[in-house]
C-alpha positions as CSV (number, residue, x, y, z in Angstrom):
1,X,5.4,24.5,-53.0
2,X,7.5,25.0,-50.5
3,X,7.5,25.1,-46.7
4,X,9.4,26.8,-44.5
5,X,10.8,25.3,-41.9
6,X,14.0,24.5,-40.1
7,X,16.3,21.6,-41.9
8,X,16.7,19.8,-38.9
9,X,12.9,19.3,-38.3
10,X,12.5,17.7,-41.5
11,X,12.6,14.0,-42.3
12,X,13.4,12.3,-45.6
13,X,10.6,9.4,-46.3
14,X,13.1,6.3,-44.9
15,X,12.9,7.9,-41.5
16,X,9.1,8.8,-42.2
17,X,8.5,5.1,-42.8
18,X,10.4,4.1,-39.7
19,X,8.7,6.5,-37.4
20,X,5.5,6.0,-38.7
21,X,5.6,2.2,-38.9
22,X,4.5,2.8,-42.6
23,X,6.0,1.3,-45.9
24,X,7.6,3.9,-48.2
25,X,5.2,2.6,-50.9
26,X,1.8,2.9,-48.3
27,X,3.4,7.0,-47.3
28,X,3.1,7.6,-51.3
29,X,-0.1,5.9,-51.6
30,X,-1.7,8.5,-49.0
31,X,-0.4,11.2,-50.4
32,X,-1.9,10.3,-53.9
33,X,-5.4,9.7,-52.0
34,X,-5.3,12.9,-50.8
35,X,-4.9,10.9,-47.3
36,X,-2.1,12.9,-46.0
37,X,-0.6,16.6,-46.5
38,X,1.8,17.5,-49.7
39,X,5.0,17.3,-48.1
40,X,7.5,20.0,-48.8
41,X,10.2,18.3,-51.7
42,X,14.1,19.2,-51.3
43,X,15.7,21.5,-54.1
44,X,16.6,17.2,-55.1
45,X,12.8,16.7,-56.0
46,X,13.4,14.3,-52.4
47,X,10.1,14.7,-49.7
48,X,10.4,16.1,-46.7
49,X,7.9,16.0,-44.1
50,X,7.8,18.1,-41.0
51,X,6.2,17.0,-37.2
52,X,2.1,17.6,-38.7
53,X,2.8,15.4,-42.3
54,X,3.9,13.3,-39.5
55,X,1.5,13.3,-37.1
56,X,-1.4,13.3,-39.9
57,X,0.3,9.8,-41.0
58,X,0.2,8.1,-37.5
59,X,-3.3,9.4,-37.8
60,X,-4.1,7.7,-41.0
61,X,-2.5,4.8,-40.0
62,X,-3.9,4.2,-36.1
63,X,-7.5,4.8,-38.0
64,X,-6.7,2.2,-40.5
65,X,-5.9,-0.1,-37.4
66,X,-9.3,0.6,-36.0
67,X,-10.7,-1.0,-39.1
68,X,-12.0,2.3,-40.9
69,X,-11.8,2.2,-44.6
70,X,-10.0,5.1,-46.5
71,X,-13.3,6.9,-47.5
72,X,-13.8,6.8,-43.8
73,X,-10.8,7.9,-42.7
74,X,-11.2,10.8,-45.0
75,X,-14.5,11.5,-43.5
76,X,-12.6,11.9,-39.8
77,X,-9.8,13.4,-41.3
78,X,-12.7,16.4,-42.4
79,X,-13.7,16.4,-39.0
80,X,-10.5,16.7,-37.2
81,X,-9.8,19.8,-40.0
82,X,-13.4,21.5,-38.9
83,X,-12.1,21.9,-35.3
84,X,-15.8,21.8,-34.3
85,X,-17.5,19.2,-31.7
86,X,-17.4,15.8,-34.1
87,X,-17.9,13.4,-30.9
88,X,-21.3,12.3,-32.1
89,X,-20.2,11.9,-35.8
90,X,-17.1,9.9,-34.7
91,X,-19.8,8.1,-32.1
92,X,-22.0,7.1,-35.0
93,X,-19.3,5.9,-37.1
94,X,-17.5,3.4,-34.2
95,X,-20.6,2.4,-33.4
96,X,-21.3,1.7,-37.1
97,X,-17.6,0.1,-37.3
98,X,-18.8,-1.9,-34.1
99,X,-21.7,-3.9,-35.6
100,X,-19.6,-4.6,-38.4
101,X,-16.8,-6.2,-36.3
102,X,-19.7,-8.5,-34.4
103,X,-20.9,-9.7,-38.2
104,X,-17.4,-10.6,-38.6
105,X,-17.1,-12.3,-35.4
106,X,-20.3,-14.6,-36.3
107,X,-19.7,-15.0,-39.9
108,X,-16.0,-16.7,-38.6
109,X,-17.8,-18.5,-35.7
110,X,-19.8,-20.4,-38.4
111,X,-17.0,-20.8,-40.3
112,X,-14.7,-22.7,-38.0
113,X,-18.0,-24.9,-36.9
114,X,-18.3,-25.9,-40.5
115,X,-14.4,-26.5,-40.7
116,X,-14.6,-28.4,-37.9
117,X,-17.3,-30.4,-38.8
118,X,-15.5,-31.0,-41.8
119,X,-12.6,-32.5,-40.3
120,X,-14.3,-34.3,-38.2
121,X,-15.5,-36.1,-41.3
122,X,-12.2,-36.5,-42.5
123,X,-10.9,-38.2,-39.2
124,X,-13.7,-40.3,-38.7
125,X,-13.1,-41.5,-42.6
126,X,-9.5,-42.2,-42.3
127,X,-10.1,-43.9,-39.0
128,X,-12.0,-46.7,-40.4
129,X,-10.8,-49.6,-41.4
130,X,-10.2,-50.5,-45.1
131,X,-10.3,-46.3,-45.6
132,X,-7.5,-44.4,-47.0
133,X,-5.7,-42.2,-49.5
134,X,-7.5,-44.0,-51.9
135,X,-11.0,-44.1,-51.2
136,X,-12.8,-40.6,-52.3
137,X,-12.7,-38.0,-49.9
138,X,-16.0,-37.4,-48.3
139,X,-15.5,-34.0,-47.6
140,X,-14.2,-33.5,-51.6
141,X,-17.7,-35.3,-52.7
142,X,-20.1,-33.6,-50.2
143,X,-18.9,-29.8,-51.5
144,X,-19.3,-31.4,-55.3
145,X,-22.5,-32.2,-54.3
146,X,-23.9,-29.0,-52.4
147,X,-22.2,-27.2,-56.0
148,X,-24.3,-29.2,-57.9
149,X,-28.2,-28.1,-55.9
C-alpha cells in the first residue's frame, strides 16, 4: 500500500520517535493495535510516515498522558474520525477519568499515612534504649500478624 506523497515530507521511524517523543518500539506497538495509521513502507520494506501518521501519534501519545487507557483512546480516536459534535462523549469520559484520578489520590493518601505510621514505629523502636538490629522488627511482626487474621 502505498502513499503518495513527496520524499521530502516523509520521515523514517528514528525521526518519528524523536518528534514524537515516542520509543521506536511504543510507534510499532500502535500500529499493531490499530492505534495509529499504516504508514507508507519504502521500496526497502523501511516506514515512512507523513505530517497525519504524525500528528495521529502525538495524539495517541498526549491521550495516554491524560491517563486514558488504549481501548479509550481508540474510543476518541472513533470520534475524532466521525467529524461529528463528540464534546459530550469526550465530557463524559474526562469526567469518568476525573473520579478515577480522585480514587487514586485517596487510595495514596492512605497509603503514605500508614507508611508513616509505620516508620514512626520503627523510629520510636530503634530509639529506645537496649533496642537495635537485633531485636525483631515491630513493623516485620505486626504485618506477620495482620497476614495471619
Amino acid at each position: 500500500m502505498r502513499q503518495t506523497k513527496m520524499v521530502s515530507e516523509m520521515a523514517k521511524i528514528g525521526q518519528v520517535a524523536i518528534q514524537t517523543g515516542l520509543s521506536i518500539d511504543t510507534i510499532r506497538f500502535y500500529e499493531k493495535q490499530g492505534l495509529s495509521k499504516r504508514p507508507a513502507r519504502t521500496d526497502g520494506g523501511f516506514r515512512v510516515f507523513g505530517p497525519d501518521e504524525i500528528e495521529g501519534l502525538k495524539f495517541v501519545r498526549k491521550a495516554q498522558e491524560m491517563g486514558f487507557s488504549l481501548g479509550e483512546i481508540r474510543e476518541l480516536l472513533v470520534l475524532k474520525a466521525d467529524h461529528v459534535p463528540a464534546c459530550s462523549n469526550v465530557k463524559a469520559m474526562l469526567k469518568q477519568k476525573l473520579v478515577g484520578v480522585e480514587q487514586k489520590i485517596q487510595e495514596l493518601r492512605r497509603l503514605k499515612r500508614s507508611l508513616n505510621k509505620a516508620l514512626d514505629k520503627c523510629q520510636g523502636s530503634l530509639g529506645k534504649a537496649g533496642r537495635g538490629h537485633q531485636e525483631p522488627c515491630l513493623v516485620l511482626e505486626e504485618m506477620s500478624k495482620a497476614a495471619r487474621t
